[in-house]
N, C-alpha and C positions, 0 to 999 in steps of 0.2 A: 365385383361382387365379393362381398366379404368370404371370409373361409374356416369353416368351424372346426374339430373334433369330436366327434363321437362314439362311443363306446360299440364296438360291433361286436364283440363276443368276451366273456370271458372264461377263466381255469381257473381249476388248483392243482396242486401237488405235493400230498401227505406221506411222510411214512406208514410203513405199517404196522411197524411197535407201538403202542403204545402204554404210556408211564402213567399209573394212576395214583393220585394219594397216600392209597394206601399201600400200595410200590412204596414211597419214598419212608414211610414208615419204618420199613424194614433196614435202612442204612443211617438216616439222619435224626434228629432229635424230632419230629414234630408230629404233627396228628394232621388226619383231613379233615378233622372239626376247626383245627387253627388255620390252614390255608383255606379250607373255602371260605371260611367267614371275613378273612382278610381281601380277598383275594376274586373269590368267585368261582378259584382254580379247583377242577374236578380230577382232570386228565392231561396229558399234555402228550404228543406224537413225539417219537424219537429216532433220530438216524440211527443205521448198525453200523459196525465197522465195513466198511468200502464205499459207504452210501453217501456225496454230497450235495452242496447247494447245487450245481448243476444238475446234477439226477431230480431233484424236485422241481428245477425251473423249467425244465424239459418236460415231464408231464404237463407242469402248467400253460405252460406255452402252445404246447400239442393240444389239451383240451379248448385252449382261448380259440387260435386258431380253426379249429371244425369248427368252436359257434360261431365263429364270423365268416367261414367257408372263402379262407382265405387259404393260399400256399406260400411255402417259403420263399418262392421268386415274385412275390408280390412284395415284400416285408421291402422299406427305403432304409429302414432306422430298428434296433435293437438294443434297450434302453434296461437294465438288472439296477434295481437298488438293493444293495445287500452292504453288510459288514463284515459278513462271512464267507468271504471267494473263496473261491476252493484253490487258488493260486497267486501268489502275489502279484504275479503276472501270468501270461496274460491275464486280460476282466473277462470273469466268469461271464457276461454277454459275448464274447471273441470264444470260448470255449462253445456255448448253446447256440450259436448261429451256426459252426461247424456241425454239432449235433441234430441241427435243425434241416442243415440243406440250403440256408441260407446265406453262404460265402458270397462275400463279395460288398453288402451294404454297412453301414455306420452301425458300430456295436461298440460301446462301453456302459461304466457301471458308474454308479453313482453312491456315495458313500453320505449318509445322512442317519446313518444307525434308524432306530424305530421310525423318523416320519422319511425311510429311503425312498417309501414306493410313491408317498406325495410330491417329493420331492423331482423323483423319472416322471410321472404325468404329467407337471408342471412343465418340464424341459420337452417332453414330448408334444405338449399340445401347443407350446412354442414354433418348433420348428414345424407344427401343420401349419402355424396360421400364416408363416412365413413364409410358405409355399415350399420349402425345403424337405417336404416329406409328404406323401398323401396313406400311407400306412406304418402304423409304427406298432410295436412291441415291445410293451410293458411290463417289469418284470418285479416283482419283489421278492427275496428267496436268503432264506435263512439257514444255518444250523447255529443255532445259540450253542446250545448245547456242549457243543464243543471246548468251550472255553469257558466250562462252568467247575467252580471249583465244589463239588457234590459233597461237599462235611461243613458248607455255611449253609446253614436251613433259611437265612436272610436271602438269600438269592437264587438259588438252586431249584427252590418250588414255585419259580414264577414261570420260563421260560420253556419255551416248546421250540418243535423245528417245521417249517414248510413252507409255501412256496403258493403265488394268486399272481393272474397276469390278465391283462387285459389287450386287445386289438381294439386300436384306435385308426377311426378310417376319416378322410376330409370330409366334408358333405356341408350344404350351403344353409343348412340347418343347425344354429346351437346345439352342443353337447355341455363341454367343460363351458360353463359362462365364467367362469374366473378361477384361476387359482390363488394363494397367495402363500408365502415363506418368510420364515425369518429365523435364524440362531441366534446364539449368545455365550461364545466361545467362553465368556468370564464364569460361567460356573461346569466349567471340564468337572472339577475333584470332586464334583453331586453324582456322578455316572459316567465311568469309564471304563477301561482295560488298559493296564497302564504300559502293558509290551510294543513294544515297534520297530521297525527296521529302522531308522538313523539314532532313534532313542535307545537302542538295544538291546539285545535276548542275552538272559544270563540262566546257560545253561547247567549252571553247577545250581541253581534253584530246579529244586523238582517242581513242576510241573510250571514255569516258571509265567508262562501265557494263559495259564487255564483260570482264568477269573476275572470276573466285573465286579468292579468297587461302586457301592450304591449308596447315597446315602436316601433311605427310602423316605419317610417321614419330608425333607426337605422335599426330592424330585417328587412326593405327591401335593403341597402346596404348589411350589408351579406349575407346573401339570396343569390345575386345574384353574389355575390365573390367565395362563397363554392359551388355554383353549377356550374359556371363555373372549377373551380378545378378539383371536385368529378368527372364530364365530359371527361376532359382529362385523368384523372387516368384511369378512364372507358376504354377509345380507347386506350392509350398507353398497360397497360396491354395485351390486346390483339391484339395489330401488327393492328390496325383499322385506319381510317381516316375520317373526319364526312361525306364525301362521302358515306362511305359503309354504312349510316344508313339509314333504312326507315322509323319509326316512330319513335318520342320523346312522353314518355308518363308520362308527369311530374307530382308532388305533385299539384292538384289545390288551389290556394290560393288566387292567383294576377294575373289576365292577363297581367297586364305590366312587372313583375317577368317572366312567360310564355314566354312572346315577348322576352324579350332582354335574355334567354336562346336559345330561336331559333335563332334568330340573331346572339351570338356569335358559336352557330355550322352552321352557313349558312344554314341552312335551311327555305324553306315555309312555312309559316303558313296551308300550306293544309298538311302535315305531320306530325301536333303537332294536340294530341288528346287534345280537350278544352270541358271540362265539366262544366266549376267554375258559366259560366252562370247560372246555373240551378242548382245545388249544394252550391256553395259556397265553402267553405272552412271545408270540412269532415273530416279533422285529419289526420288520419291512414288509415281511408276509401276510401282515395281520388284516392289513384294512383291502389288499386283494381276495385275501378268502373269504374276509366278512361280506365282500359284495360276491362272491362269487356263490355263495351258499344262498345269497338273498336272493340272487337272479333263479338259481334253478329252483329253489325251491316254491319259486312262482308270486312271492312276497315284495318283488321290487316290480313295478310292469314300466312298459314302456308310455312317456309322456311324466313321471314323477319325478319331481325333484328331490336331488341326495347331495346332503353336508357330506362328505368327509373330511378327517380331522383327524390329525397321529401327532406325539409328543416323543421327542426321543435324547438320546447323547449326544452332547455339545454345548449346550442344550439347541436341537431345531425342533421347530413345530411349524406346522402347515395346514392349510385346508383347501378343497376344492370343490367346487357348486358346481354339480349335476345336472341335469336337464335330461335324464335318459332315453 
């Protein structure tokens, strides 16, 4: 009998700063007339100092967990897509499984910048179907933030911090009907941070790791090329048509990225879950909260079909067909 994944609960976990517009007004050159129009960005949450990605994956995790009325000694697998550990070592999943009460099962992380958290469901609904897991946790958890250089008004007003997880349980019932992935390492110098451990920290530069090099204008033409792609692969894969979808639940980044994704599957904007207002651009985090907000708030039910779809650094991008 075949063996599926499906979605049994999810979370989030926010800070509880939050950065609004007209916040950033008061240090950087811009207005919140020019980011939202750009952007869609109202607000965005923010770590304080001692607060990190593990402290938000830990909420997340804790709330996935109650809605699926699962315990820690059930968890087989613990799966964090993030770019933001809180350590180079161990992976921030070996950090939250300790947090969790969960010692003892398969925990690492998964590095895919913005489509991380597609990237961990993908690997997770893997080893369900391979029989190597019957409960896993799903992690996406961010602090951008961190490594933002706050005096470039190009990148600084995009970016948010937090943290969406899901429990994934086997069951003989489709969940995920397919995922699919792909990068494209040849365009690194479109979106990066160009510090690393064998590549080197140069510490006589102030602040020497604290920024992403974007080139925006380009990453929103692809963006908006490999989502349309990753989209089709999606539906074709499985015999679908953008008719059969009920919600699009995409990476938040761009509300104009957002738009002309629903536009090219003909869909309403009342069917695309939009967080970015009030987020911003969470990473890995984004497309966990965006379902996770959709779920409680009673707008996703169960039996609907949901695209998800995230674009990120590298360039990767992915999507994954729902069947909630």
């Amino acid at each position: 009998m075949a063996v599926f994944s499906r979605i049994a609960g999810t979370g989030s976990g926010l800070p509880e700063k939050i950065l609004t517009n007209k916040d950033l007004e008061q240090f950087v050159e811009t207005t919140d007339e020019w980011i939202a129009s750009r952007t869609g960005i109202r607000q965005r949450h923010v770590v304080v100092e001692g607060e990190t990605t593990c402290d938000l994956a830990e909420r997340a995790a804790i709330a996935a967990m109650q809605a699926a009325g699962v315990t820690a000694s059930e968890l087989d697998l613990i799966i964090v897509g993030t770019t933001t550990p809180d350590l180079i070592f161990p992976s921030t999943a070996c950090l939250l499984q300790h947090r969790i009460g969960a010692n003892g099962c398969a925990a690492f992380d998964v590095n895919a910048a913005c489509s991380g958290f597609i990237f961990a469901l993908s690997v997770a609904d893997n080893f369900i179907r391979a029989g190597n897991a019957k409960t896993v946790l799903v992690v996406g958890a961010e602090t951008l933030t961190r490594m933002l250089d706050w005096s470039d008004r190009n990148t600084c007003v995009l970016f948010g911090d937090g943290a969406g997880a899901v429990v994934l349980k086997a069951d003989t019932q489709a969940g995920i009907l397919s995922t699919h992935l792909h990068a494209d390492g040849g365009k690194k110098e479109l979106l990066y941070n160009p510090v690393g451990v064998s590549v080197g920290f140069k510490p006589e530069e102030k602040n020497a790791g604290v920024r992403v090099l974007m080139s925006g204008n380009e990453v929103f033409k692809h963006a908006v090329k490999a989502l349309d792609s990753v989209v089709d692969e999606a539906l074709e894969a499985n015999g679908l048509s953008k008719a059969d979808l009920d919600w699009l639940i995409p990476h938040q980044a761009n509300l104009r990225i957002i738009e002309a994704t629903a536009r090219r599957l003909e869909m309403s904007m009342d069917q695309v879950i939009v967080t970015v207002h009030k987020h911003g651009n969470t990473s890995a985090g984004s497309v966990p909260l965006a379902l996770d907000e959709a779920v409680r708030s009673g707008k996703v039910q169960r039996g609907q079909l949901l695209l998800l779809e995230a674009f990120g650094g590298g360039f990767t991008w992915g999507s994954a067909l729902i069947r909630y």
